[in-house]
C-alpha positions as CSV (number, residue, x, y, z in Angstrom):
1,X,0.0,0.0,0.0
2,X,2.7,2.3,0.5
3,X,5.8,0.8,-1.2
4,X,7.7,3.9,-2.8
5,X,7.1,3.4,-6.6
6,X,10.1,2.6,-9.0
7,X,11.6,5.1,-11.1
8,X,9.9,4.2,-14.5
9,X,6.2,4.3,-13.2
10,X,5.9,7.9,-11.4
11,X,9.6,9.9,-11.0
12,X,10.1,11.4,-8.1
13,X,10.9,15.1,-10.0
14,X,8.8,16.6,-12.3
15,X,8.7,15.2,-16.3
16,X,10.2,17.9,-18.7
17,X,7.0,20.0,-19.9
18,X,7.2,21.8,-23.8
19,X,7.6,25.3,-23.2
20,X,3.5,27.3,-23.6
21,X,4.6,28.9,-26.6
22,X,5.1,25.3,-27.9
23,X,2.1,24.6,-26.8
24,X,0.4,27.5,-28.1
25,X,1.8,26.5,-31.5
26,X,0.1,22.7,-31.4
27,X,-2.3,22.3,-33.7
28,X,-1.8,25.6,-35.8
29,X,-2.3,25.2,-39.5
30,X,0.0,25.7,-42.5
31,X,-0.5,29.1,-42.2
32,X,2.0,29.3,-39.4
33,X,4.9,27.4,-40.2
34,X,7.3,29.3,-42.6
35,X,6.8,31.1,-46.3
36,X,9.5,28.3,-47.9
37,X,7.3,25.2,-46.3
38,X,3.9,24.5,-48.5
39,X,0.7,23.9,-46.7
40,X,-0.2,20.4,-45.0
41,X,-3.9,20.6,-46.2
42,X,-5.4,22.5,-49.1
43,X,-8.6,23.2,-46.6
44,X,-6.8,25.4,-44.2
45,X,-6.4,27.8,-46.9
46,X,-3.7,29.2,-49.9
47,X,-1.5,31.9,-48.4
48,X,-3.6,34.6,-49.5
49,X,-2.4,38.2,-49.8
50,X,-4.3,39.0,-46.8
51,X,-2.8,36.3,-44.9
52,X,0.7,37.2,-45.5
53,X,0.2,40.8,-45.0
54,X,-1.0,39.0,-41.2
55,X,2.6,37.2,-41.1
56,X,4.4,40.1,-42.2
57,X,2.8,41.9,-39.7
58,X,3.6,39.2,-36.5
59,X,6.7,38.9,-37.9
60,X,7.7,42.2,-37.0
61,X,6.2,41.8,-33.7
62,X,8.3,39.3,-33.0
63,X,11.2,40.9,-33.9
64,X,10.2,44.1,-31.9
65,X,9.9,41.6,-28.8
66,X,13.0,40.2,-29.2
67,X,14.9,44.0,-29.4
68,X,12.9,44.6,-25.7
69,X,14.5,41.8,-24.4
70,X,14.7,42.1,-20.2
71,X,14.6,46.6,-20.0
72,X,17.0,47.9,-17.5
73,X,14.2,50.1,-16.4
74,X,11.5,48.0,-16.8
75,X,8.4,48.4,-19.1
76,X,8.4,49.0,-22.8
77,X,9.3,51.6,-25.1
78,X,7.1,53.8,-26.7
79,X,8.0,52.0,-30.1
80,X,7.3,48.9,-29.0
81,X,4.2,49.8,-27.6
82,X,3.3,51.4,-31.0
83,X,4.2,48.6,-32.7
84,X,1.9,46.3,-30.3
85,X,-1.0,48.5,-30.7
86,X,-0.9,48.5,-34.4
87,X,-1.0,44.1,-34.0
88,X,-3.8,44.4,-31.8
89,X,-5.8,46.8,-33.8
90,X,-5.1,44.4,-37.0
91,X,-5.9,41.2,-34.9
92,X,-9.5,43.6,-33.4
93,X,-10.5,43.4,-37.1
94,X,-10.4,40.4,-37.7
95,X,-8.1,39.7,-40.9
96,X,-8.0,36.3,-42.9
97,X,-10.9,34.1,-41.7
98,X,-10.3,31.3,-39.3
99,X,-6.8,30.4,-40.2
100,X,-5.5,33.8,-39.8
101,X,-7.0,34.2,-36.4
102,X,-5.5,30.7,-34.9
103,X,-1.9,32.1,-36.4
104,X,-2.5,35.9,-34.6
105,X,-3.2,34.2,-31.7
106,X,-0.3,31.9,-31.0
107,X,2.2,34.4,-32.3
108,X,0.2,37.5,-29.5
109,X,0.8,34.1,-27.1
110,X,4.3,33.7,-27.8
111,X,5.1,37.3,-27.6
112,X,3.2,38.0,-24.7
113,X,5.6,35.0,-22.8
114,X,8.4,37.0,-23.8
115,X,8.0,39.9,-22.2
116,X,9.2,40.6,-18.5
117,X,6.7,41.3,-16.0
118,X,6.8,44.8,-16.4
119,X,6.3,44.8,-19.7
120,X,3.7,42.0,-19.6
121,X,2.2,44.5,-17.8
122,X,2.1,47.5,-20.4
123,X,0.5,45.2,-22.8
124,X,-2.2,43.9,-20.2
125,X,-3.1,47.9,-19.4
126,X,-3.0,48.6,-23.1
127,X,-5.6,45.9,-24.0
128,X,-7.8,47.0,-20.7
129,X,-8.0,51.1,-21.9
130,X,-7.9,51.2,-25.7
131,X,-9.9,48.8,-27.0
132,X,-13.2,49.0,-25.7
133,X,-16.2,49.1,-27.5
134,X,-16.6,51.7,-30.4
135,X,-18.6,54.6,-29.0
136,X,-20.1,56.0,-32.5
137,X,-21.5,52.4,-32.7
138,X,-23.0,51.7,-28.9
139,X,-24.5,55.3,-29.2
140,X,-26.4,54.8,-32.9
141,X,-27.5,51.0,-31.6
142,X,-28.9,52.8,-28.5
143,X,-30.1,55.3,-30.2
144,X,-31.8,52.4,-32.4
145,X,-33.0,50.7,-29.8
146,X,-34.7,53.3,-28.0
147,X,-36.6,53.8,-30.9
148,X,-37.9,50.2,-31.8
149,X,-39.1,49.6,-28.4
150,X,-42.5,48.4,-28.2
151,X,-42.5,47.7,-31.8
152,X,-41.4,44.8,-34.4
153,X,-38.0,45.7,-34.7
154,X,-37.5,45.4,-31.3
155,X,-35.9,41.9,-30.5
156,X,-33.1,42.5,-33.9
157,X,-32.7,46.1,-32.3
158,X,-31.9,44.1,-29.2
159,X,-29.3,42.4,-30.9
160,X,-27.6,44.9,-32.4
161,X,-26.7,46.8,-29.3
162,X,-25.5,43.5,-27.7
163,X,-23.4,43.2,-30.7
164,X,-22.3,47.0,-30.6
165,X,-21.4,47.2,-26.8
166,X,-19.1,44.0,-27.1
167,X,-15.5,45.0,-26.9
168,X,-12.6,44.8,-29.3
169,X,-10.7,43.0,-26.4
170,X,-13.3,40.5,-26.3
171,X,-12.9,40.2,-30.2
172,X,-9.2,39.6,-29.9
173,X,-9.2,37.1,-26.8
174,X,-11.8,35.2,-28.3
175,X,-9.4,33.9,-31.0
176,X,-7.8,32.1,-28.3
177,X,-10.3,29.5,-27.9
178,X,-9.4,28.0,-31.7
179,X,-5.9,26.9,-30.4
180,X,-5.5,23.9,-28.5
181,X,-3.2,25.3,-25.3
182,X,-5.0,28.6,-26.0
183,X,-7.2,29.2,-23.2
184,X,-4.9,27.9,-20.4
185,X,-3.1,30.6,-21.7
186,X,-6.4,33.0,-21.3
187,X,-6.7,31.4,-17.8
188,X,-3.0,32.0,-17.0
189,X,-3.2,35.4,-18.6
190,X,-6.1,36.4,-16.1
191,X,-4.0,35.1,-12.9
192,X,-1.7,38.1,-14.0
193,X,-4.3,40.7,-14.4
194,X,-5.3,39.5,-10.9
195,X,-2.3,39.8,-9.3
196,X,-1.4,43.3,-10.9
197,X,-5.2,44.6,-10.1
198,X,-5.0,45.6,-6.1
199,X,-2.4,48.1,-7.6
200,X,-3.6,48.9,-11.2
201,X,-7.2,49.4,-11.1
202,X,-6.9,50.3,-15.0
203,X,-6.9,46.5,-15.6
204,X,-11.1,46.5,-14.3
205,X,-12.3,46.0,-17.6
206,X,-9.9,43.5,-19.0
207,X,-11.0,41.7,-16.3
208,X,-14.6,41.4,-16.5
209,X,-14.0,40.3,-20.3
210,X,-11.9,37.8,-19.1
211,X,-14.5,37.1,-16.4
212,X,-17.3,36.6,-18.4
213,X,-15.1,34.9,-21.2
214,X,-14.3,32.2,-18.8
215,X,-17.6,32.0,-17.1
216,X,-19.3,31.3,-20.2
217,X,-16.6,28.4,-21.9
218,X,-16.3,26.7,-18.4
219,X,-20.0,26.1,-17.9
220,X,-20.1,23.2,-15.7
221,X,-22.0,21.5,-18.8
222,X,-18.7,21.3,-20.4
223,X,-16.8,19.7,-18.1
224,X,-16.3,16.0,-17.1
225,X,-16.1,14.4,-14.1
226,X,-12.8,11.9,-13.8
227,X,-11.2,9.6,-11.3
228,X,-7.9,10.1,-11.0
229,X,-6.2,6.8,-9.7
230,X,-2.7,5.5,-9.1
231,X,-2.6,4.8,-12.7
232,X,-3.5,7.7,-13.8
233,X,-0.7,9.6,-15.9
234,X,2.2,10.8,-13.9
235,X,2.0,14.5,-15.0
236,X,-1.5,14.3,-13.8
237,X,-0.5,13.0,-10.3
238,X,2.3,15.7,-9.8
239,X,-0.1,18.5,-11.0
240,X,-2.4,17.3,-7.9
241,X,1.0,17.1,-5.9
242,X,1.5,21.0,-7.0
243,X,-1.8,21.8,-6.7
244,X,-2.9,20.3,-3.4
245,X,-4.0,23.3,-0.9
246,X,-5.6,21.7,1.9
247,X,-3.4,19.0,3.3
248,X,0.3,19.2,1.5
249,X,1.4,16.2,-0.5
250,X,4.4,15.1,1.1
251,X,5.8,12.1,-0.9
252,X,5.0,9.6,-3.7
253,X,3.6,7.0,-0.5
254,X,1.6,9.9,1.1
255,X,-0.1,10.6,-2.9
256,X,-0.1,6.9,-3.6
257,X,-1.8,6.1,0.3
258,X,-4.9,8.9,-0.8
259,X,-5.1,7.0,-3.9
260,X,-5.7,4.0,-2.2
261,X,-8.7,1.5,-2.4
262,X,-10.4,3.0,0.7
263,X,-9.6,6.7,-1.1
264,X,-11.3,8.3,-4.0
265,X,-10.2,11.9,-5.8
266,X,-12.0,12.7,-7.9
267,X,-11.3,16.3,-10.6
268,X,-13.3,18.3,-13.4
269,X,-11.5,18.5,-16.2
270,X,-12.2,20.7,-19.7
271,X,-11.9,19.5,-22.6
272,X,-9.7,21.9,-24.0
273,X,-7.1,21.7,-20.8
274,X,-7.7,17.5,-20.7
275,X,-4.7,17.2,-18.1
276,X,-5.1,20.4,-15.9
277,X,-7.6,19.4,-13.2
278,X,-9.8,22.4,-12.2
279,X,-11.2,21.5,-9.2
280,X,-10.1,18.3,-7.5
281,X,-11.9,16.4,-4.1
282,X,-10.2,14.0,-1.8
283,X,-12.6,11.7,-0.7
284,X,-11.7,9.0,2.3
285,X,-14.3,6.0,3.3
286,X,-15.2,5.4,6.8
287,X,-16.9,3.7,9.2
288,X,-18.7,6.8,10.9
289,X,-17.7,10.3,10.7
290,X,-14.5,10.8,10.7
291,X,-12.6,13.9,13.4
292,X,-9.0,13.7,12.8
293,X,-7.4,14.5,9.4
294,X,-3.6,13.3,10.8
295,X,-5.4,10.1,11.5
296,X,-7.0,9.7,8.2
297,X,-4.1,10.5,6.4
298,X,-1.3,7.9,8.2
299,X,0.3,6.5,5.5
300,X,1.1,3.6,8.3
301,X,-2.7,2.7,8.9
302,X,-4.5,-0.8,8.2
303,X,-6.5,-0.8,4.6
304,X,-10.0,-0.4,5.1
305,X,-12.1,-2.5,3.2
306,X,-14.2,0.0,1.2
307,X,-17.5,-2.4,0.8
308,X,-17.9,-2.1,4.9
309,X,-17.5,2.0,4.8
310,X,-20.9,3.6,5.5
311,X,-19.3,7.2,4.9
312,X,-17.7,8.9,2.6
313,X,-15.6,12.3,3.7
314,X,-14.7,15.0,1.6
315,X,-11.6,16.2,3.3
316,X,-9.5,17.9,0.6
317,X,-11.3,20.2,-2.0
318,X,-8.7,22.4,-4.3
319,X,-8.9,24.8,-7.0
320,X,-6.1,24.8,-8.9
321,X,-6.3,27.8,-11.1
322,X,-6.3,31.6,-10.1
323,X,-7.2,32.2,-13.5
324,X,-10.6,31.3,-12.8
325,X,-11.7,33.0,-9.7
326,X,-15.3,33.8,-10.1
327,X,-16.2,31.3,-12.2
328,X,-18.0,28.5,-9.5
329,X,-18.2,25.4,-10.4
330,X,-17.8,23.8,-7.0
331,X,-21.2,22.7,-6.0
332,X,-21.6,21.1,-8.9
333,X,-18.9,18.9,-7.7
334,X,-19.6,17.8,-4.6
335,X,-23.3,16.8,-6.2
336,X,-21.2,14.9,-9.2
337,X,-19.2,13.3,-6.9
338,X,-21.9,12.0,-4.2
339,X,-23.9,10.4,-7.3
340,X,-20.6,8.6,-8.7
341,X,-20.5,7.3,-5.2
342,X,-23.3,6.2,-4.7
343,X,-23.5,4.7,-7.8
344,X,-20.2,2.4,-7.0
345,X,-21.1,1.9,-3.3
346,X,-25.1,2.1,-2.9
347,X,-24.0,0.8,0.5
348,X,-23.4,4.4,1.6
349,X,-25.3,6.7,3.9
350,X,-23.8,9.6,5.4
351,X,-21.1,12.6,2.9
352,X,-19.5,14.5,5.1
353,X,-16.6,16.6,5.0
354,X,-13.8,17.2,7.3
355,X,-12.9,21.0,6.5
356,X,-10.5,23.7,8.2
357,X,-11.9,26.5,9.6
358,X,-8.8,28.4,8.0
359,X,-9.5,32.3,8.8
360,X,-10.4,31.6,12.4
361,X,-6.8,32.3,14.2
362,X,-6.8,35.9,12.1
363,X,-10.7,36.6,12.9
364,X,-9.8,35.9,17.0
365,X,-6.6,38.0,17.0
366,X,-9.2,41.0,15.8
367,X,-11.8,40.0,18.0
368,X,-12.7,42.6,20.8
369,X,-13.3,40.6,24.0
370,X,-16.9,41.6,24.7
371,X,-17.9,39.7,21.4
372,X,-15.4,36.2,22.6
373,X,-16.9,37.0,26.5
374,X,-20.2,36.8,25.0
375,X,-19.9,33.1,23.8
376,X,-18.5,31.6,26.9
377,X,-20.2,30.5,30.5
378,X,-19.0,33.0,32.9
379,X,-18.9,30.9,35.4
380,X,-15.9,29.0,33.5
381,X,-13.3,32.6,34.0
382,X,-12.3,31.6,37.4
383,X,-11.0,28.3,36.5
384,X,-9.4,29.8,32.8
385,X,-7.5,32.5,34.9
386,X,-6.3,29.9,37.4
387,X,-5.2,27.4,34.7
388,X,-3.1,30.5,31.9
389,X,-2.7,33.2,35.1
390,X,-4.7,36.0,33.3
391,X,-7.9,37.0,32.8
392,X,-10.1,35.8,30.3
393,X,-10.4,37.3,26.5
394,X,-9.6,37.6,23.0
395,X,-5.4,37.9,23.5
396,X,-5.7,35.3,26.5
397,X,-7.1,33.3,24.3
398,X,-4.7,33.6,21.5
399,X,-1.5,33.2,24.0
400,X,-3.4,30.2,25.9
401,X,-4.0,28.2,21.9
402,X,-0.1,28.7,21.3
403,X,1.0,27.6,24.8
404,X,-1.1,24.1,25.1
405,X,0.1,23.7,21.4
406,X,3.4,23.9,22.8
407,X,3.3,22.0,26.2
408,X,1.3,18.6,24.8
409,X,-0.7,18.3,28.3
410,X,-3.5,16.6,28.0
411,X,-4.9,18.4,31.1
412,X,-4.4,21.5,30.3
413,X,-5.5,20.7,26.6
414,X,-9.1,19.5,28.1
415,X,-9.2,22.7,30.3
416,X,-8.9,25.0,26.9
417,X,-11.3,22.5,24.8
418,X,-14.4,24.2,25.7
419,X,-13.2,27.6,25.5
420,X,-12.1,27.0,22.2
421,X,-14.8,25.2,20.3
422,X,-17.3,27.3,22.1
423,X,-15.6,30.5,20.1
424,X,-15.1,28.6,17.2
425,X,-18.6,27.8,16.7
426,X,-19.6,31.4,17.6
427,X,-17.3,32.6,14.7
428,X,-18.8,29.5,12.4
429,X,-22.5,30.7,13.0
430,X,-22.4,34.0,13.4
431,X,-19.0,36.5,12.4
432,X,-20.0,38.0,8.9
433,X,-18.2,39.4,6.4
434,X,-21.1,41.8,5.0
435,X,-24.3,39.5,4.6
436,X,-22.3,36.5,4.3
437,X,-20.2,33.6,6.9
438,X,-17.0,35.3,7.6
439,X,-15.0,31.6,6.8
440,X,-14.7,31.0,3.4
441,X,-14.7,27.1,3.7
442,X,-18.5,27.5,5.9
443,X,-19.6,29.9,3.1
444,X,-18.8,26.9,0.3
445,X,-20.2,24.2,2.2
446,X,-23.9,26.1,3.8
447,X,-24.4,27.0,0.9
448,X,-24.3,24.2,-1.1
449,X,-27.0,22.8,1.6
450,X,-24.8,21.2,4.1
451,X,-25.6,21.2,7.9
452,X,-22.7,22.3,10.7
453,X,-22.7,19.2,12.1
454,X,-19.8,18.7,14.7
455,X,-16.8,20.5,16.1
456,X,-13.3,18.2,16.8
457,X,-10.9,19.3,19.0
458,X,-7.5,19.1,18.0
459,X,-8.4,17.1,14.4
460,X,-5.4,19.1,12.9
461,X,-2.2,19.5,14.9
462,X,0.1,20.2,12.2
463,X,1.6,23.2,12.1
464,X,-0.8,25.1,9.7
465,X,-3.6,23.4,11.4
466,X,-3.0,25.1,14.8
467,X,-1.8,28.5,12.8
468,X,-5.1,28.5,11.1
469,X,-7.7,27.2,12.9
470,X,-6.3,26.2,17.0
471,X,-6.3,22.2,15.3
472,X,-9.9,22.7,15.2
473,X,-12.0,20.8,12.4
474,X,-15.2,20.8,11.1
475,X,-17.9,18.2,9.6
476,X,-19.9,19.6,7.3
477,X,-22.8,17.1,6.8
478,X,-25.0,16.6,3.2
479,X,-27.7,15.1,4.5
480,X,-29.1,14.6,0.7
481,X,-33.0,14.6,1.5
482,X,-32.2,18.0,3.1
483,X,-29.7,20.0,0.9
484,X,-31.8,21.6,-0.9
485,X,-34.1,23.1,1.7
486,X,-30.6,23.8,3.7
487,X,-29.5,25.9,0.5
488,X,-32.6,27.6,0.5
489,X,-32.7,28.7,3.7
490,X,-29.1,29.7,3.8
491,X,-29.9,31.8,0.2
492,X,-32.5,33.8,1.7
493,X,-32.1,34.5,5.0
494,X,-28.6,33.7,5.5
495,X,-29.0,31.0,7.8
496,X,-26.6,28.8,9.2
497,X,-28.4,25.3,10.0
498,X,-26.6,23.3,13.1
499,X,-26.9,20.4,14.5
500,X,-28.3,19.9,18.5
501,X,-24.7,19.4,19.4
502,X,-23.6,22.6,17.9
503,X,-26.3,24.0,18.6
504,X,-25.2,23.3,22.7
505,X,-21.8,25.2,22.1
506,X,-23.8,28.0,21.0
């Protein structure tokens, strides 16, 4: 079960990967291999007039990227930046039919990756101000519009202004989706806007395009459901290595124990990024609920026959790309995943997950004490400020997690229990950010119809586990007659439904 695997089935370091403007280039057709080399298929076109005026003009693109090369001062010259605006504007237009645009867009691709960061980010800004939508055109369509209302004309009037407000961005990212790597690159081009954005609010509208690009050609219709298994291919198995965000991968054993015959992980995939998971779950199956993730994971443990579980917890969910923040997909998971299994195992009767509470330790250090005070028995201070020698709040709190973390006394560690999971379901149930759950993982799981079901102490003692969330763990329980009525109730009035034992911390 947890013999390490030999060199030729998964390699311990990472398998060579072609570089993204390789990949970009996959699949292109004749029109972007050189002038001297004759096309591979008469279908994809004759190197029209129009299409070489296109490779002329990439050409010098390229060449205009390669005299950037790495600026001592960072950014890009005015030239360039000419030079870049006059390809965009000929790719916004829309040149050459279909082969012309797959060739734009893995040579914009390839030029893009050559650029430094700075740079990168000229171009990014450049796309987000200057090519919008045209603003003679929005104001005749509206215009139009205004005036066909209530009439025949008014549904093709409709249309028209959809058609006039969309953006010449939109028109040139779009040309992405006819290459085969091209929207990972989209996806990966996004994670940059995103991490330039706190600090360039310019880059708004390029990344609502890119929003709703993504949104709309990752619709959970066109994505499939996979297991991914110890014989799945090894570039798969060290993306969910990289990619794991919950409980770290540590080794080959650790990733081959969670693959396991009492395991399941299951990932969306789409079909135009086959070996990128999206959204991967970790599923382990028990006998009961499960409270301890270190537990659960020990590579050392006895295999569990998986025909005698009568659970199935959910105790790893991971995005894996930033690119696609804001496009949710999530729920649909869980639900995709709980039919697969039951479909394998109809034995099965309780999901549950086993979550973090991972903004908890950064909610208490900003906690005023009248809000912590609040969710405790008084009658409990006297023994708190014997036990840590000072009195009870927010801070004593804080120092009193860190020291039993420290000491391993089970005493003492029983003394702080309640104290703890008493404020942790306080913060669980009621701390908001705005309308909302203030933890991210109990906004996820409520509402997706799941009940707070149970607290367990110390079900994390890793290092992270106590830095995030005191080694405190939650169960999350889809009790499936129930979810939608849970969902419901969470959608429109924002409440959290407990169980009776959470309900007695409270």
């Amino acid at each position: 079960m947890t013999a390490e695997p030999s060199p030729g089935q998964h390699p311990a370091g990472p398998a060579p990967v072609p570089s993204v403007p390789q990949a970009l280039a996959e699949g292109l057709p004749p029109a972007s291999v050189p002038a001297d080399q004759p096309p591979a298929r008469a279908e994809d076109g004759l190197l029209t007039s129009s299409l070489r005026r296109v490779r002329s003009l990439w050409s010098r693109l390229a060449r205009s990227v390669d005299e950037i090369g790495q600026p001592a001062n960072g950014g890009m010259s005015r030239r360039s930046l000419d030079r870049i605006r006059e390809t965009l504007n000929e790719c916004a237009i829309e040149r050459g039919g279909e082969a012309s645009a797959r060739t734009r867009a893995a040579q914009i691709g390839d030029a893009y990756l050559r650029l430094d960061d700075a740079s990168r980010l000229d171009v990014l800004k450049l796309l987000s101000t200057e090519f919008g939508a045209d603003p003679a055109r929005v104001t005749a369509a509206v215009t139009a519009w205004q005036r066909s209302i209530g009439g025949s004309a008014q549904p093709l009037a409709e249309v028209e202004l959809r058609e006039a407000v969309r953006t010449r961005r939109n028109v040139i990212l779009r040309q992405f989706n006819a290459l085969s790597s091209g929207t990972k690159f989209l996806v990966d081009l996004r994670a940059d806007v995103l991490r330039h954005l706190p600090r360039e609010p310019a880059l708004a509208a390029l990344d609502r395009d890119l929003e709703l690009l993504l949104q709309s050609w990752f619709d959970v219709g066109f994505l499939s459901l996979d297991r991914i298994t110890w014989d799945s291919p090894a570039s798969l198995l060290e993306k969910l290595i990289a990619y794991e965000a919950v409980h770290e991968i540590r080794s080959w054993n650790d990733l081959r124990n969670r693959l396991d015959s009492d395991r399941r992980c299951y990932a969306f995939f789409h079909p135009r990024m086959p070996l990128e998971p999206l959204i991967f779950v970790e599923v382990a199956l028990t006998r009961g609920l499960a409270d301890n993730v270190q537990v659960l994971l020990d590579e050392t443990r006895r295999e569990f026959d998986p025909r005698e579980a009568d659970t199935a917890m959910f105790y790893s969910i991971s995005n894996t790309q930033v690119g696609l923040r804001g496009v949710s997909f999530g729920n649909f998971l869980i639900k995709r995943v709980v039919s697969a299994l039951q479909r394998d195992l109809p034995q099965l009767r309780q999901f549950s997950t086993l979550s973090p509470i991972p903004a908890f330790r950064s909610w208490l250090r900003k906690a005023d004490d009248e809000t912590i005070l609040a969710s405790q028995r008084e009658r409990d201070f006297k023994l708190f400020e014997a036990t840590f020698h000072e009195p009870f709040g927010a801070a004593a709190l804080t120092r009193a997690i860190d020291l039993v973390a420290r000491a391993s006394d089970p005493a003492m560690s029983e003394l702080l229990k309640p104290f703890v999971l008493r404020t942790v379901a306080h913060y669980l149930a009621n701390a908001k950010a705005g309308d909302r759950p203030h933890c991210p993982v109990a906004r996820f799981h409520l509402s997706n119809g799941a009940r707070l079901e149970r607290l367990n102490w110390l079900a994390d003692t890793s290092a992270k586990g106590i830095a995030q969330s005191a080694g405190v763990m939650v169960n999350y329980l889809y009790r499936l007659p129930h979810i939608d009525d849970n969902h419901e109730r969470f959608a429109r009035e924002g409440q959290v439904v407990v169980s009776s034992e959470v309900r007695r911390l409270l």
